[in-house]
C-alpha positions in Angstrom: 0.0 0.0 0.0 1.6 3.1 -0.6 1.7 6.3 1.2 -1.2 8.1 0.2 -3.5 5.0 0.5 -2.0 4.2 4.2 -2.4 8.3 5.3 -6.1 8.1 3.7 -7.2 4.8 5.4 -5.9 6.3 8.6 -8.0 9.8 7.7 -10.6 7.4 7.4 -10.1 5.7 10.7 -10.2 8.7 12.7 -13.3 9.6 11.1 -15.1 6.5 11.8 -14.0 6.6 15.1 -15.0 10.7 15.5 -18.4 9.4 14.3 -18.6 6.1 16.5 -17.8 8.7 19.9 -20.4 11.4 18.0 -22.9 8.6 18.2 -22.2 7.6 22.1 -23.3 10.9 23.8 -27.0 10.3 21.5 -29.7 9.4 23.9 -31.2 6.4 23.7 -33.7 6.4 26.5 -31.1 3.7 28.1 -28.4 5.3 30.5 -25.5 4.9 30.1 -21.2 5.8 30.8 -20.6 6.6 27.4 -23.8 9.4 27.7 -21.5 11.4 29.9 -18.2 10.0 29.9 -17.1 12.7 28.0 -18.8 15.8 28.5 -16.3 18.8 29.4 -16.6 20.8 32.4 -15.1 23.7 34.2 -12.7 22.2 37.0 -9.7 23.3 38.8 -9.2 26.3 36.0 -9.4 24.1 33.5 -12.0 22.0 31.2 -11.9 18.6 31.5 -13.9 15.3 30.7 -16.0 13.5 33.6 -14.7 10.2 33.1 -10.8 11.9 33.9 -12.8 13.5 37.2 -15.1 10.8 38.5 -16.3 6.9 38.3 -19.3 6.7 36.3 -21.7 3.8 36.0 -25.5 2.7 35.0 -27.0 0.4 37.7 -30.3 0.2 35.7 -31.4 1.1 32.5 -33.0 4.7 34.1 -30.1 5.8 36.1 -26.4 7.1 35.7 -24.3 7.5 39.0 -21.0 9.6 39.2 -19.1 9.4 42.0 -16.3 11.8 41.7 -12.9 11.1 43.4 -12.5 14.4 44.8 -15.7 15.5 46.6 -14.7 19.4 46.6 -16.0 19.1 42.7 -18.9 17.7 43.6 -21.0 21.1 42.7 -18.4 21.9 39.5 -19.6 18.6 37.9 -23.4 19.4 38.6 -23.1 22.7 37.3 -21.5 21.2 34.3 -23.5 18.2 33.7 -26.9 20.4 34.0 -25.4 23.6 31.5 -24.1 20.7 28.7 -26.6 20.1 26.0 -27.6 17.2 26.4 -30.4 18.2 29.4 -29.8 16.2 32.1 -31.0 17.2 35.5 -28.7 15.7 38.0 -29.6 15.1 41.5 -26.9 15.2 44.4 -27.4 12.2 46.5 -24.9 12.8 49.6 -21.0 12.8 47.7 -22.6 11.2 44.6 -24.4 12.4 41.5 -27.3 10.8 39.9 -29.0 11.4 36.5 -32.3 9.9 35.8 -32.9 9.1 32.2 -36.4 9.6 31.1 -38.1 7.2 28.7 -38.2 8.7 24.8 -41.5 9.7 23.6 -42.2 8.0 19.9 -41.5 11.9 18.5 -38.6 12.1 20.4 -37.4 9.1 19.3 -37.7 10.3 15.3 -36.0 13.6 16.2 -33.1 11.8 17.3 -33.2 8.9 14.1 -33.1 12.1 12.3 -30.5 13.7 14.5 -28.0 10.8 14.1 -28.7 10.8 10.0 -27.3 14.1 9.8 -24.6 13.5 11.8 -24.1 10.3 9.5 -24.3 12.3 6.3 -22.0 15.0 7.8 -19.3 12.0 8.6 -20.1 10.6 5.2 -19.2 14.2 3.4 -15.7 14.3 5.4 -14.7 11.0 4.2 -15.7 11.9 0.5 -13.6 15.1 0.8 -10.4 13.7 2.4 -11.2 11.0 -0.9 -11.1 13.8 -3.1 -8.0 15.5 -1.8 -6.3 12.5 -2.3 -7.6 11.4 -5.7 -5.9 14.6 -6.8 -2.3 13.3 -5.2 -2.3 10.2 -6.4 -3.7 11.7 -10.1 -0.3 14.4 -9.5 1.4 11.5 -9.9 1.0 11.2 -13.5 4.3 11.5 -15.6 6.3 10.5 -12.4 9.4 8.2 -14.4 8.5 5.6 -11.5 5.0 5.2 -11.2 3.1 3.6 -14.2 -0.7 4.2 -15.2 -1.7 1.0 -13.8 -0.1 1.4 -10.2 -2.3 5.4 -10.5 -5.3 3.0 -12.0 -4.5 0.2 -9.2 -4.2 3.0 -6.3 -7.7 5.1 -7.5 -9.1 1.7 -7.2 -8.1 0.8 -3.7 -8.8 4.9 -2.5 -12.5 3.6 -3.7 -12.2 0.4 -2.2 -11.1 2.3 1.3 -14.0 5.4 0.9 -16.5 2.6 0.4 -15.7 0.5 3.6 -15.6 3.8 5.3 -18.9 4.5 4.3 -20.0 1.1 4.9 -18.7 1.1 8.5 -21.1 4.7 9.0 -23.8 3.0 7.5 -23.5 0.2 10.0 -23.2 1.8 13.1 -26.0 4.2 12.2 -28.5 1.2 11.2 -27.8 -0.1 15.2 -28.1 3.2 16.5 -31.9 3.4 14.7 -32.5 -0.2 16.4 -31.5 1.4 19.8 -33.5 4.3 19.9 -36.3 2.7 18.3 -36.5 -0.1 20.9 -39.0 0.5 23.7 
């Protein structure tokens, strides 16, 4: 493989894996870590995620506890967790936080298929623009005394080859996503 393919299948990597964390902090309706894990707030002069301030965990499918390891931030992570956008309402249960997740209504539940679709098609436009970018190298190489037209032929083939598992990969994790917040 040479180096453009191996720098775009690693663009392509991050992407998926952008999208895959994009796709974690979506309500489902189910509580969980990943919902929180990591949202940024304001602590010691500094922003930083829950999960590097706190143990975080779901003892039921309605409830998300954080029990910070230093209890003077107890009220930072509250005032963070409840200003975020993902409106939660925590609750401060003696030195630990809890966040109730409310069942989705059915219209709730399409907003957020349609949320995730857009977020999707957004992810899907980035990998077909860092394809572009390097169509156009690997095209540059034309005339080069030590690349042939079948190695720039060969190399288009496998950038398609690599956009299209990309895609494919988005495509996936959005179809279980749908499943999840369409489960009642």
């Amino acid at each position: 493989m040479n180096q453009y393919l191996q720098q775009f299948q690693e663009k392509c990597d991050k992407i998926n894996n952008l999208f895959n964390r994009d796709l974690a902090t979506v309500k489902t309706g189910r509580a969980k870590p990943s919902l929180v894990e990591n949202l940024k707030v304001n602590v010691y002069q500094s922003w930083m995620e829950v999960r590097e301030l706190a143990s975080i965990s779901a003892p039921d499918a309605q409830t998300i506890v954080i029990t910070p390891w230093d209890k003077t931030i107890l009220k930072d992570l509250v005032r963070g967790i409840a200003e975020s956008d993902l409106k939660l309402n925590p609750n401060v249960s003696g030195e630990i936080i809890r966040i109730n997740i409310p069942a989705l209504t059915e219209e709730t539940r399409k907003d957020l298929v349609k949320l995730i679709n857009q977020k999707a098609e957004s992810h899907r436009a980035m990998v077909r623009a860092e394809r572009s970018r390097f169509k156009k190298d690997i095209e540059d190489q034309k005339g080069a005394t030590d690349i042939s037209e079948d190695d720039i032929k060969n190399d288009l083939l496998q950038l398609q080859k690599i956009t299209d598992k990309s895609v494919e990969n988005i495509d996936n994790a959005i179809k279980e996503k749908e499943e999840e917040i369409m489960k009642v």
